[in-house]
C-alpha positions as CSV (number, residue, x, y, z in Angstrom):
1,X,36.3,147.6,-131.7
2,X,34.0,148.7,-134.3
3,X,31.0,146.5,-135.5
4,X,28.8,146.7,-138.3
5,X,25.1,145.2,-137.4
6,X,21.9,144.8,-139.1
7,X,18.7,144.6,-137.3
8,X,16.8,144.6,-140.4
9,X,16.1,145.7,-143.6
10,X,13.0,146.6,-145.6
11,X,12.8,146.9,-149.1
12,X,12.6,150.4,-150.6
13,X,11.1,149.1,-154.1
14,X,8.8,146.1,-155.2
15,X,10.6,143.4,-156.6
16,X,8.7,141.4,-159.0
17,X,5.5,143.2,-158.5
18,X,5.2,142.5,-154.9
19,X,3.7,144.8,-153.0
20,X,5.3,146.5,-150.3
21,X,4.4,145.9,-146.5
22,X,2.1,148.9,-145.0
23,X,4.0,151.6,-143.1
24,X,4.8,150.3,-139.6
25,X,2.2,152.5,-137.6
26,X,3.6,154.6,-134.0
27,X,2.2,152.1,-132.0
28,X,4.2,149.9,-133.6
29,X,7.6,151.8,-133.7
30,X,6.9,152.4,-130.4
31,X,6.2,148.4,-129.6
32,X,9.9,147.8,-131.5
33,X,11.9,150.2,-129.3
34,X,10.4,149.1,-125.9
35,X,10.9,145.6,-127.2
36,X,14.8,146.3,-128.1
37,X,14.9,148.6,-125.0
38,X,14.0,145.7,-122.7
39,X,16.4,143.0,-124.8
40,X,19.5,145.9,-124.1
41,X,18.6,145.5,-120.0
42,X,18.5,141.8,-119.7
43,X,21.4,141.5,-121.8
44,X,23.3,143.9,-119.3
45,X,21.6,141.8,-116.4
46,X,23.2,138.8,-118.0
47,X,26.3,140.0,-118.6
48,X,26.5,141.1,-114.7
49,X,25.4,137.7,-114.0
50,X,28.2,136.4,-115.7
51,X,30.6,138.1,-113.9
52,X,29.3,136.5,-111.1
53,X,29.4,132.8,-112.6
54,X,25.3,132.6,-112.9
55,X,25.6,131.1,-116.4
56,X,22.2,129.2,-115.9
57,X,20.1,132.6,-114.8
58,X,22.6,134.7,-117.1
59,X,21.3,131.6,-120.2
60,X,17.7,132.4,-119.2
61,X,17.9,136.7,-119.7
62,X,19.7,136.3,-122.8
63,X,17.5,133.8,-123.9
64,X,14.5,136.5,-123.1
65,X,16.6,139.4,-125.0
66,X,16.6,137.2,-127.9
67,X,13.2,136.5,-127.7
68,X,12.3,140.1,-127.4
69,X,14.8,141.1,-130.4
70,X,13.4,138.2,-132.7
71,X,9.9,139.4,-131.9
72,X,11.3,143.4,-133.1
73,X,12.6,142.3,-135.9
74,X,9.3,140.6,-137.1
75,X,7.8,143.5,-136.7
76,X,9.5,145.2,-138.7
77,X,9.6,142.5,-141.5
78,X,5.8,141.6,-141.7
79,X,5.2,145.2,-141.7
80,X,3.0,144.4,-138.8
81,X,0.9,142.0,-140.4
82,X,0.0,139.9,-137.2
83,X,-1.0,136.2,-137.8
84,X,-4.0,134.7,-136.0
C-alpha cells in the first residue's frame, strides 16, 4: 500500500508580513534525523514486541518514538527557536 505522509511543512513565503523562522542550522538537521532515526528503531522494537504479545513494553517504545518524532517536528517548526 502506498501512503502519503507529512512530517512537516515550512512556509516558503511570509504571510502577512511575518517573518520567516531562521534556517535550521547542521547541528540541527543533524539533531532531527538522529531524533527520527531513533523513533524508526523503537517503533521496529515495538512492533517485534507485539508479535510477541508485550503490548505494555511495546506501549512504552511507541510512546518514546512519538516523543522523539514530536520533538523533530518542533524543530523544524520553531525554526529552532528553543524556549527557556
Amino acid at each position: 500500500m502506498i501512503t502519503i505522509h507529512t512530517r512537516a511543512t515550512r512556509p516558503l513565503l511570509p504571510a502577512d508580513g511575518q517573518q520567516l523562522p531562521p534556517p535550521l542550522t547542521p547541528e540541527q538537521l543533524l539533531r532531527i534525523e538522529s531524533l527520527r532515526t531513533l523513533a524508526a528503531k523503537k517503533r521496529r522494537a515495538a512492533k517485534a514486541l507485539l508479535a510477541e504479545d508485550l503490548t505494555e513494553e511495546a506501549a512504552a517504545l511507541d510512546k518514546a518514538a512519538d516523543l522523539a518524532d514530536a520533538e523533530a517536528n518542533e524543530i523544524l517548526t520553531s525554526g529552532g527557536r528553543t524556549s527557556v
